[in-house]
N, C-alpha and C positions, 0 to 999 in steps of 0.2 A: 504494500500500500504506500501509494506516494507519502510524503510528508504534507503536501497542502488538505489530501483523504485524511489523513491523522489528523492534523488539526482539526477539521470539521466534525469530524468523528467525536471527538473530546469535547467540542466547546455545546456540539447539540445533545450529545448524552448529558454532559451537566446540568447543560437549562434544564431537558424534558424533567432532570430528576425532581428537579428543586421543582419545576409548576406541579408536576404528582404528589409531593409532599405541601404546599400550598392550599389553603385551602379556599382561594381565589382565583386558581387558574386550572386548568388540565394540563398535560399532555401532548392531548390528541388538537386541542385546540392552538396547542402552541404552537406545533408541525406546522397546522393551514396555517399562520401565521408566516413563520419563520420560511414556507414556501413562495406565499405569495410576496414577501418582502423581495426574496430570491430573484423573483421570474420578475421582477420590476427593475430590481438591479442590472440584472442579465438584459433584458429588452433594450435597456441605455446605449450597448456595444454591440447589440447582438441582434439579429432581424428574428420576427417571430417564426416564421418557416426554417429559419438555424434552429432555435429554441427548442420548438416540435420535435425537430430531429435529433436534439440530445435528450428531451423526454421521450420520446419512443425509443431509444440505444437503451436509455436508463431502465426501465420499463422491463423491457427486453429479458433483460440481464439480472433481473433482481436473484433469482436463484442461483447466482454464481457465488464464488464463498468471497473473493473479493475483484473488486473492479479494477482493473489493468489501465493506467493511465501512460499514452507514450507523448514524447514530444517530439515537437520538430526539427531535425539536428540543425 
């Protein structure tokens, strides 16, 4: 797993933890949240028919054990 996957990894398992212990937030509600926040960010750089195409890869792929990120040399 990349290090940019790790980091994300870490900072969204921490929130979801703390909003399930909360007894003001969910969880589940955080995720919509913390997606749509995403896909607004993303939009800024990113055309929505890109966008698409990294949610349906993502999508795709969710039953893989971990997501293979390559770059561009």
């Amino acid at each position: 797993m990349s290090g940019e996957y790790q980091a994300a990894e870490t900072l969204i398992s921490n929130a979801l933890s703390e909003a399930d212990a909360s007894d003001h937030s969910s969880a589940d509600a955080l995720s919509q949240a913390i997606l749509g926040v995403l896909l607004q960010k993303m939009a800024q750089s990113r055309g929505i028919n890109d966008l698409k195409s990294f949610i349906d890869f993502q999508l795709e792929h969710l039953d893989t054990e971990e997501i293979v990120v390559t770059r561009g040399c």
